[in-house]
C-alpha positions in Angstrom: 22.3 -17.7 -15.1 18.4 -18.4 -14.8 18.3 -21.3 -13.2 17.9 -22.1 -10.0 20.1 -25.8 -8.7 18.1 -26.2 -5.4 19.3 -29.0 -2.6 16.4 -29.2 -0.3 15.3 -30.9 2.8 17.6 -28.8 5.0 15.9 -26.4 8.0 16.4 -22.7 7.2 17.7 -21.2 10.3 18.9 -17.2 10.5 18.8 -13.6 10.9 18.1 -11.5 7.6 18.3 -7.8 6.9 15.7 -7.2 3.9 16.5 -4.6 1.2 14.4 -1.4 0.4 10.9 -2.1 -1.1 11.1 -2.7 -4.9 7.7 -1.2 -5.2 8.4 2.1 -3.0 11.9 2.9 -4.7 10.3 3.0 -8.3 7.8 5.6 -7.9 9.7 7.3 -6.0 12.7 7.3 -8.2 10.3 8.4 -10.6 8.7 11.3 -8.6 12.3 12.6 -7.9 11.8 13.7 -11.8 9.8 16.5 -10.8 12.1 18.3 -9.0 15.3 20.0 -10.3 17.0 20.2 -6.5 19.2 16.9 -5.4 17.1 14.2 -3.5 19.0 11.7 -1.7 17.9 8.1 -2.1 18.6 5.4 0.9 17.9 1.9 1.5 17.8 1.3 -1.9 17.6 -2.0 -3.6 19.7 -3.2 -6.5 17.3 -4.3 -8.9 16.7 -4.7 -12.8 14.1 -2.2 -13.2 16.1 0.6 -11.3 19.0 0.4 -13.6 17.2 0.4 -16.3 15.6 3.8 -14.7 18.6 4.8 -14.0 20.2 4.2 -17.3 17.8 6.2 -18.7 17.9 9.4 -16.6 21.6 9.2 -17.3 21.2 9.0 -20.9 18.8 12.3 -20.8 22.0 14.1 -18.7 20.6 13.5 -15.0 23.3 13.5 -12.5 22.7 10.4 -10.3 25.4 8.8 -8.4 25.2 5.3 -6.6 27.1 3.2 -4.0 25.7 0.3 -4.0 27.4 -1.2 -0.9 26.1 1.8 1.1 22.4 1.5 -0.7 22.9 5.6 -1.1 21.9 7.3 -4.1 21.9 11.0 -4.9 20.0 12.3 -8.2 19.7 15.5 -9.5 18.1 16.2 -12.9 19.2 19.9 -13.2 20.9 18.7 -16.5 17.9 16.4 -18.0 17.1 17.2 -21.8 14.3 19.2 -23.1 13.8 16.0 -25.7 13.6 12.4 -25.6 16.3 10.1 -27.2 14.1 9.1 -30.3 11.5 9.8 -28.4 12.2 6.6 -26.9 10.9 5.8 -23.2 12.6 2.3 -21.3 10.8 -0.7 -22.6 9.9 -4.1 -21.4 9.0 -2.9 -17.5 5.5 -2.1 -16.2 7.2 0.4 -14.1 7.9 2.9 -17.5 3.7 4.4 -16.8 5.3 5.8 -13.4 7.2 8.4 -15.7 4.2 9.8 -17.8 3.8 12.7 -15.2 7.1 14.2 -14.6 8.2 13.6 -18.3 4.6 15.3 -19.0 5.3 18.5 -17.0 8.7 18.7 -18.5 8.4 18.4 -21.7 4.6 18.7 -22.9 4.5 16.3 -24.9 5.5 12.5 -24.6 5.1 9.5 -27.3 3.9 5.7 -25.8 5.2 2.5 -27.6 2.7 -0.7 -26.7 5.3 -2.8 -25.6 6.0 -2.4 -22.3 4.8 -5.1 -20.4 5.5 -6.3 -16.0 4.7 -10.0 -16.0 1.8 -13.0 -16.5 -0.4 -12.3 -14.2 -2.9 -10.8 -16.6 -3.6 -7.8 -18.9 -2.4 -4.3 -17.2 -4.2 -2.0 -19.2 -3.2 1.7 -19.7 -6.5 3.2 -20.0 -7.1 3.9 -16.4 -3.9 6.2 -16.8 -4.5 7.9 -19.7 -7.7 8.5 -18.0 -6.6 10.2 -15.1 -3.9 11.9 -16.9 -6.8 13.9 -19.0 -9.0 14.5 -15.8 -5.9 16.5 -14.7 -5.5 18.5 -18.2 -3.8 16.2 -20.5 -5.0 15.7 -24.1 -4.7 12.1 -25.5 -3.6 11.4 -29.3 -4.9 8.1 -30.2 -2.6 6.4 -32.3 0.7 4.7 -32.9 2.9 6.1 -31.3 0.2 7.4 -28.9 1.0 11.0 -27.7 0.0 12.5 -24.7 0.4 16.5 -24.4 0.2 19.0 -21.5 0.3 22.2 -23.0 -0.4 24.1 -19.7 0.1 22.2 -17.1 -2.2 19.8 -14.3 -5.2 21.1 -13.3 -6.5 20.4 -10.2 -9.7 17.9 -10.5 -11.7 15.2 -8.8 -11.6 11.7 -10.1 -13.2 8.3 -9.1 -11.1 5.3 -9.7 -13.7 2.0 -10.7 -10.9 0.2 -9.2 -8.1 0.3 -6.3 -5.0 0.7 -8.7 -1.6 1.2 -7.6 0.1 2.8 -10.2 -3.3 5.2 -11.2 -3.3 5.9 -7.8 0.6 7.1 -7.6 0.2 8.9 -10.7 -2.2 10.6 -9.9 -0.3 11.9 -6.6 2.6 12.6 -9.0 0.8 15.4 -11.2 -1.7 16.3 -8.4 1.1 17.4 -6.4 2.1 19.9 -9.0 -1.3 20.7 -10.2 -2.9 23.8 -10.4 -6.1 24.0 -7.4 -7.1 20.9 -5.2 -7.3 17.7 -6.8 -8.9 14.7 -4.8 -9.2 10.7 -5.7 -11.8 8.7 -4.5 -11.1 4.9 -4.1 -7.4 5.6 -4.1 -4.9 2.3 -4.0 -3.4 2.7 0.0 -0.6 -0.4 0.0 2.5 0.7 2.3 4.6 1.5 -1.2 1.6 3.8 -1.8 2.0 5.7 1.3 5.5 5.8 0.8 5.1 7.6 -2.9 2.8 9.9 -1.1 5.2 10.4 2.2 8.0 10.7 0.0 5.9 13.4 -2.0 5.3 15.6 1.1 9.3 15.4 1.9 9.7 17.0 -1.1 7.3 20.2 -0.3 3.6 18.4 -1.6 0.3 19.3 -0.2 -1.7 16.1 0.4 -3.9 14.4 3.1 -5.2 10.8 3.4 -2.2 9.4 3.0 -3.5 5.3 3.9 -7.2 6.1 2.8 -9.4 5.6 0.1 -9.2 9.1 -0.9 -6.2 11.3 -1.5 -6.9 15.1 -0.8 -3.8 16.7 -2.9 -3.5 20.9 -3.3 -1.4 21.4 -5.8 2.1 23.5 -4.6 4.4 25.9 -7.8 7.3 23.7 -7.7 9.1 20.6 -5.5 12.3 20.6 -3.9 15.1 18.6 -2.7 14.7 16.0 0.5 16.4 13.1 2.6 14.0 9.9 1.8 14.7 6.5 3.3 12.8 3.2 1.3 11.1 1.3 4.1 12.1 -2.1 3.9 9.9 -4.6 1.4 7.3 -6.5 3.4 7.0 -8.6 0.8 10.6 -9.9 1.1 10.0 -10.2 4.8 7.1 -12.5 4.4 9.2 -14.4 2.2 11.9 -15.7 4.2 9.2 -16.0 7.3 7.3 -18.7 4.9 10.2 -20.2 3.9 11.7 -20.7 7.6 8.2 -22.0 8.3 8.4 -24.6 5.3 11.5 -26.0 6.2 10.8 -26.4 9.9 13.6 -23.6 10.2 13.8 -20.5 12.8 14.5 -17.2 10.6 14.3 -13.7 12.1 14.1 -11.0 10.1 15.0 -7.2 11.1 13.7 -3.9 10.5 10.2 -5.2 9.9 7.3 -2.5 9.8 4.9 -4.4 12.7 1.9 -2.4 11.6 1.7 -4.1 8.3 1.5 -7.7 10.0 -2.1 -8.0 11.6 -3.4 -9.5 8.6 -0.5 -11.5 7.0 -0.3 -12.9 10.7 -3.6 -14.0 10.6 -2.7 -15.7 6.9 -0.1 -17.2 8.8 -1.9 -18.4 11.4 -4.2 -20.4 9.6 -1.5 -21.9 8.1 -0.4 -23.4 11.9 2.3 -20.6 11.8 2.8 -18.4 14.5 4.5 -14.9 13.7 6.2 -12.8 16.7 7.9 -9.5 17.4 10.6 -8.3 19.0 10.6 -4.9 18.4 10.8 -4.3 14.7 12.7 -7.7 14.8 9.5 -10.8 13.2 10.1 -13.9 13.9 9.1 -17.6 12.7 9.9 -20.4 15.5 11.5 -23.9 14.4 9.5 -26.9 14.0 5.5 -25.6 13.8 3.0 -27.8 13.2 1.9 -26.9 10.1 -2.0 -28.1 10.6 -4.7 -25.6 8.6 -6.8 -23.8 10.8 -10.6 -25.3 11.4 -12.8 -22.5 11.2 -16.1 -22.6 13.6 -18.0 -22.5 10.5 -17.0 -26.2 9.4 -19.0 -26.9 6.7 -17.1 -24.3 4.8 -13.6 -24.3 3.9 -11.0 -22.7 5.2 -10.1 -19.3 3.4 -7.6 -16.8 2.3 -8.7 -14.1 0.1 -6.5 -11.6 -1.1 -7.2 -8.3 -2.8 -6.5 -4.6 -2.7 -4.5 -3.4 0.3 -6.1 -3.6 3.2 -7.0 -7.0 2.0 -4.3 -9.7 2.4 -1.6 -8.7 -0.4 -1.9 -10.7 -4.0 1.8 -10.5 -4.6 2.0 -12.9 -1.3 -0.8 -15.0 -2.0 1.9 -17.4 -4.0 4.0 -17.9 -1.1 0.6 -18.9 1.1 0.1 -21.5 -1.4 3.5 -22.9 -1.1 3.4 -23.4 2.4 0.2 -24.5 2.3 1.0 -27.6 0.1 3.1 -29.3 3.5 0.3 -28.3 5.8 -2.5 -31.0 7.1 -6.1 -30.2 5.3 -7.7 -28.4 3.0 -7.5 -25.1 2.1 -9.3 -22.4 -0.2 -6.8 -19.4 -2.3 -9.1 -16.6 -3.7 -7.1 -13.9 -5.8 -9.8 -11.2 -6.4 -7.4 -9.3 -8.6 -5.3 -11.6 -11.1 -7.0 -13.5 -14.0 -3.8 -15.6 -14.6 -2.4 -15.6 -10.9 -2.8 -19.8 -11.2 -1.3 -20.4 -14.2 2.1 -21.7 -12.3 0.0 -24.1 -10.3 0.5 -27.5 -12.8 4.5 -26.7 -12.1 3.9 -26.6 -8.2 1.8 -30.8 -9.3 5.2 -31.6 -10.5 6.5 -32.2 -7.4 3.9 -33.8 -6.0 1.0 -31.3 -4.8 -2.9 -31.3 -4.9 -4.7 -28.4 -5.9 -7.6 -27.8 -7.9 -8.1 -24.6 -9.5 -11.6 -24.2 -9.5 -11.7 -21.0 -11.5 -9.1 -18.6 -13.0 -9.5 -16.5 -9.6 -9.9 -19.6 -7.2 -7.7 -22.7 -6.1 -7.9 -25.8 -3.9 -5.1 -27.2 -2.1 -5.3 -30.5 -0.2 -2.2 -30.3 1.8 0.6 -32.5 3.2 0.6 -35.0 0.1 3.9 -37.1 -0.6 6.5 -34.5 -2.7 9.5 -35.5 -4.8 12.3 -33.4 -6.2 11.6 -31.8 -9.6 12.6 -30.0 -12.5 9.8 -27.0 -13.1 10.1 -24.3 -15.1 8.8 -20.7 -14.0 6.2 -18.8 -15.1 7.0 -14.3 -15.1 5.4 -14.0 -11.8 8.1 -13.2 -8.9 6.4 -14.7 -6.4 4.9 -17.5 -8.1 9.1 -18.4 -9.0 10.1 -17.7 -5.5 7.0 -20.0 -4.6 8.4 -22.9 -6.1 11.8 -22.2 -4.5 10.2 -22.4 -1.6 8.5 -26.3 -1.9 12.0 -27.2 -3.8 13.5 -26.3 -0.7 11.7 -28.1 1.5 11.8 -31.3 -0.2 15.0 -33.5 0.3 17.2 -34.1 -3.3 17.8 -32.0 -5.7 15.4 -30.0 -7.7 15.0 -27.4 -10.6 13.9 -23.9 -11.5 14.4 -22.9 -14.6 14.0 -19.8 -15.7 13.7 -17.9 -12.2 15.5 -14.5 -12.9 12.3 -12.8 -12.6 13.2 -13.3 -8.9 15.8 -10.6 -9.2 13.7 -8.2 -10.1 12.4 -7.9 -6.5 15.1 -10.1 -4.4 18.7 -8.6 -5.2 20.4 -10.9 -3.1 18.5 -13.8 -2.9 20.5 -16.3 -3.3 23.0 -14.6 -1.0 20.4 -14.0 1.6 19.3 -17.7 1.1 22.8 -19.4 1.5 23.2 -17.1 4.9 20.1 -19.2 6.5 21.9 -22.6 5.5 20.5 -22.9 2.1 22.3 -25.2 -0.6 21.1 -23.5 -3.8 23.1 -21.7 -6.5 22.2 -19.8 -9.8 23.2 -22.0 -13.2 
């Protein structure tokens, strides 16, 4: 089942509960690796790349035991092999890098296959981790397989990112923590599921300050232990059903929402006509907003939303922005400073109807509120950009067609399920 049979035109109207954050719960799945004591695991999503993780830890004699209607998980790697299964590591997920440092100061030596991939958005090169894995002590064996070796241990050492990456940045917390001497990164990734790797981290005994900076200050501690870590809940699944109550002309409420992460994906909001409010840790999109883009004071320039490394507006939501933008009156201007390919789904969205323009592989055009019709599109590997096109389907009346969405269960576990609770006529085929 990869398709997705949408029947659209219907006000989405609801309270959701979101699930753990797909992109906290990896790394620290992963970081759990470095520890032989039990961690316990809750709020914790049910999604493809976690059971293949999971699979795999099993397979190597970890002890992990799940209840999935609870969202509890208890891991303990006490048991895990001093080899590899043919020196295999899990392929086809982007998430398999997160690994390199606990299987690294386990066994000494690991083996990289070049086929792991995450999705289209453009090239994710590994260089930037095999870089900082050698800064901390590592030696690097170019070829294929390439090996990576630790034969005694992190050191401690300073390292300059030339860029804000996620995953470098989390590695880098992951051996740091168990480095020898202080280790520091300077333009160090800070997105929420960054500070939760590096909370999570400090739960189980690490040394390290900065935590939402630009630069990490980690000392390295002899060992890790056992800990209690709850997954905040995704943010980006939050701003998901908020656009799509907004599209629709629907009123959806979402609970345990982190309010300190919505100044700036409030503002993208707003200048979508949308109005976000709080009740508590309880976000909320009204029915029926006038969705009208935002004149700025500067009007012979168009409105903008740029998106970038965290604390820029996210990249991952950029996607949804567009979507709702394409039933708002005016003109608007997308600029993704990160992804070379990140509008490669937009001649699906001009299937139903839409005007954009994409100026440039990192910028895109929309003139809004044109007349849509239902469609049959096919998805692209992006989540978001699949969820995106869900979310104009949705809002136009008939029946329309995503083929080849499943991508969207890779960060949305119940999304059809979660959809179908706000009124939603949609199914998987």
């Amino acid at each position: 089942m990869s398709d997705l049979i949408v029947h659209g035109g219907k006000p989405l109207t609801g309270t959701i509960t979101p699930s753990g954050n797909k992109n906290s719960v990896l790394p620290i799945f992963c970081a759990t690796l470095l520890t032989d004591e039990a961690v316990t695991l809750r709020n914790v999503p049910d999604i493809t790349d976690l059971n293949k993780l999971v699979a795999f830890f099993q397979s190597q004699g970890s002890e992990i035991s799940w209840n999935r209607d609870t969202a509890e998980m208890r891991v303990c790697h006490a048991g895990f092999k001093s080899t590899l299964e043919n020196d295999e590591l899990p392929q086809d997920m982007r998430s398999t890098v997160l690994l390199y440092p606990a299987l690294l100061n386990r066994l000494r030596q690991i083996a990289i296959q070049a086929n792991t991939k995450g999705c289209s958005l453009g090239v994710r090169e590994i260089d930037p981790h095999l870089e900082i894995l050698s800064v901390l002590g590592a030696i690097v064996n170019e070829g294929d397989p390439l090996v990576i070796a630790l034969p005694h241990g992190f050191k401690g050492a300073r390292h300059w990112c030339d860029y804000m990456s996620v995953t470098v940045t989390e590695n880098f917390a992951m051996a740091a923590a168990l480095a020898e001497g202080e280790s520091t990164l300077i333009n160090a990734a800070s997105e929420p599921h960054v500070q939760d790797l590096c909370a999570a981290l400090v739960a189980m005994g690490a040394k390290i300050e900065g935590l939402g900076t630009s630069m990490l200050k980690i000392t390295g501690v002899e060992k890790l232990h056992g800990a209690d870590i709850t997954i905040n809940s995704d943010y980006h699944e939050i701003v998901t059903f908020l656009a799509l109550g907004a599209i629709t002309g629907g009123e959806v409420r979402v609970n345990k929402a982190l309010p300190h992460h919505f100044d700036l994906i409030a503002r993208a909001f707003k200048k979508l006509g949308v109005i976000i409010e709080h009740e508590g840790d309880t976000v909320i999109v009204r029915r029926g907003q006038k969705l009208v883009i935002e004149t700025p004071f500067t009007t012979n320039l168009l409105p903008k939303i740029e998106a970038a490394p965290w604390p820029y507006f996210s990249v991952d939501l950029l996607p949804l922005m567009i979507a709702l933008s394409v039933r708002c009156e005016g003109t608007i201007h997308f600029w993704n400073k990160v992804y070379e390919n990140g509008f490669s789904w937009i001649p699906e969205l001009a299937k139903f109807g839409a005007h954009a323009l994409v100026s440039d592989p990192h910028r895109l055009v929309v003139f809004g509120n044109r007349p849509l019709r239902p469609a049959v599109v096919d998805s692209p590997y992006i989540i978001r950009a699949a969820v995106a096109l869900y979310m104009v389907a949705a809002a136009i009346p008939g029946q329309s067609v995503v083929r080849h969405a499943e991508i969207i269960k890779r960060a949305h576990p119940r999304f059809v399920e979660n959809l179908r609770t706000l009124g939603a006529e949609v199914e998987w085929k």
